[in-house]
C-alpha positions as CSV (number, residue, x, y, z in Angstrom):
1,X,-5.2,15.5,21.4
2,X,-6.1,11.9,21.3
3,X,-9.6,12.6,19.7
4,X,-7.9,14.2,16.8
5,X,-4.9,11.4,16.5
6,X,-7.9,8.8,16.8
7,X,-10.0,11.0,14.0
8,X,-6.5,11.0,11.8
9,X,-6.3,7.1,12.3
10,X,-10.1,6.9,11.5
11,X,-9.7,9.5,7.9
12,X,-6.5,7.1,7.2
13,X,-8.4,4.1,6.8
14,X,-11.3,5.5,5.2
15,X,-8.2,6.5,2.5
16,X,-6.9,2.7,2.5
17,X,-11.2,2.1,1.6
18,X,-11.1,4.2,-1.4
19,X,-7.7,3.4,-2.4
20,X,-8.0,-0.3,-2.0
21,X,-11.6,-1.1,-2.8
22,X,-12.2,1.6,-5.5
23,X,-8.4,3.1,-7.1
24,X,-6.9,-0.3,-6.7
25,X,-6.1,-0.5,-10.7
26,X,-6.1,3.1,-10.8
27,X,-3.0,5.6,-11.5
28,X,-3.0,6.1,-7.5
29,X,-3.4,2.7,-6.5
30,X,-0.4,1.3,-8.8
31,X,1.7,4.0,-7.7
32,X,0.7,3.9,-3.7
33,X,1.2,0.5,-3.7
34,X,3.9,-0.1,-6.2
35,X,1.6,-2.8,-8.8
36,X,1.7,-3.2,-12.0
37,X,-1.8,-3.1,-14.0
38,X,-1.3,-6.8,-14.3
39,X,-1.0,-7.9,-10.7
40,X,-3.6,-5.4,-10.0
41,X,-6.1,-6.8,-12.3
42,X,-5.5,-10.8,-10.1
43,X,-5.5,-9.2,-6.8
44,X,-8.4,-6.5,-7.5
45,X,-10.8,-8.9,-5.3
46,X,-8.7,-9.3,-2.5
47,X,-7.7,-5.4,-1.9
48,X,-11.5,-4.8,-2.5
49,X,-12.0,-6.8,0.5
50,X,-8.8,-5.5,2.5
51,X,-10.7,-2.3,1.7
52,X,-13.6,-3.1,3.6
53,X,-12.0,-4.2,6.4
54,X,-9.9,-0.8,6.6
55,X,-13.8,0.4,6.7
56,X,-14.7,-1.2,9.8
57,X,-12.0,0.0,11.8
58,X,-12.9,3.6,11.1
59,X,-16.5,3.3,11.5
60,X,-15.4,1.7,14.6
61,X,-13.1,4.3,15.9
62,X,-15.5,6.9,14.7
63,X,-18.3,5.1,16.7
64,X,-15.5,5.2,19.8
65,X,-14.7,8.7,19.2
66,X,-18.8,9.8,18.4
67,X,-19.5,8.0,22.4
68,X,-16.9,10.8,24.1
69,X,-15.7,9.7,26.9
70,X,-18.0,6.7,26.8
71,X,-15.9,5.3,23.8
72,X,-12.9,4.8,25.5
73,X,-12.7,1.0,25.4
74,X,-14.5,1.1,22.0
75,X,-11.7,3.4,20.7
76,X,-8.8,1.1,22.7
77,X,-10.1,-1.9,21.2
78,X,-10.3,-0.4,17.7
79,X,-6.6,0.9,17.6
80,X,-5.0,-1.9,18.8
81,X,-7.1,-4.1,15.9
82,X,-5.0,-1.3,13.6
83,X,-1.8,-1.8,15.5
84,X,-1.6,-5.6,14.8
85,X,-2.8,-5.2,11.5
86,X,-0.1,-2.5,11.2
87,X,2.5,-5.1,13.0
88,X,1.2,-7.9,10.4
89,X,1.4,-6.0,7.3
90,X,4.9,-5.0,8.2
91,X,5.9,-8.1,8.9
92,X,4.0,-9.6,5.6
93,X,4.1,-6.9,3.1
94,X,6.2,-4.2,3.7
95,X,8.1,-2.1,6.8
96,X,5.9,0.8,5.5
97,X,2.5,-0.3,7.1
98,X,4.2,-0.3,10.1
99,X,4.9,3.4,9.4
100,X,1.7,4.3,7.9
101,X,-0.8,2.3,10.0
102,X,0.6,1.1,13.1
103,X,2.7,4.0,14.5
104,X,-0.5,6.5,14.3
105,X,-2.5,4.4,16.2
106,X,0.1,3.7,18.7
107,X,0.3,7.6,19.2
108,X,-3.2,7.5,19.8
109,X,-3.4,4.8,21.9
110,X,-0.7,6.1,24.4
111,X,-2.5,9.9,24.3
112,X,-5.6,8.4,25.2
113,X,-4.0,6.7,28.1
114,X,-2.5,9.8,29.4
């Protein structure tokens, strides 16, 4: 069950990619992340760049989960990077994230520890 928590976690932020580096100004992008077309258009950059970064922690938790049980550290270090970027957005941006990112990642972490 952890594997497929950790492979949810890992689809999720391949979603935050596309929304954030590629739908950012986009119908679904304005509306996921409440922006208006103007806002969008200043920050476009920046949420292409928060997109990669969503990138690297599934290719790492992928890479975690694509080791078996060899990946166990990789995959414990990779969702607690998502957790306190979870925690931080929440804190930051919006209670959400800590919904979204952070308390799916925490499931996983505690089911791979059991």
């Amino acid at each position: 069950m952890a594997s497929v928590i950790t492979g949810l976690v890992a689809a999720l932020h391949i979603y935050f990619l596309i929304l954030e580096m590629f739908l950012w100004d986009k119908p679904l992008g304005l509306k996921t992340f409440r922006n208006t077309p103007e806002k969008a258009a200043i920050t476009k950059v920046l949420a292409a760049n928060q997109g990669l970064y969503n990138g690297f922690l599934a290719a790492g938790l992928i890479w975690g989960l694509c080791l078996g049980p060899a990946g166990f550290h990789v995959k414990i270090f990779f969702l607690t990077c998502v957790i306190i970027a979870g925690a931080y957005g929440a804190y930051s941006v919006s209670r959400r994230i800590l919904y979204i990112q952070a308390a799916p990642a925490a499931v996983a972490l505690v089911l791979l520890h059991l």
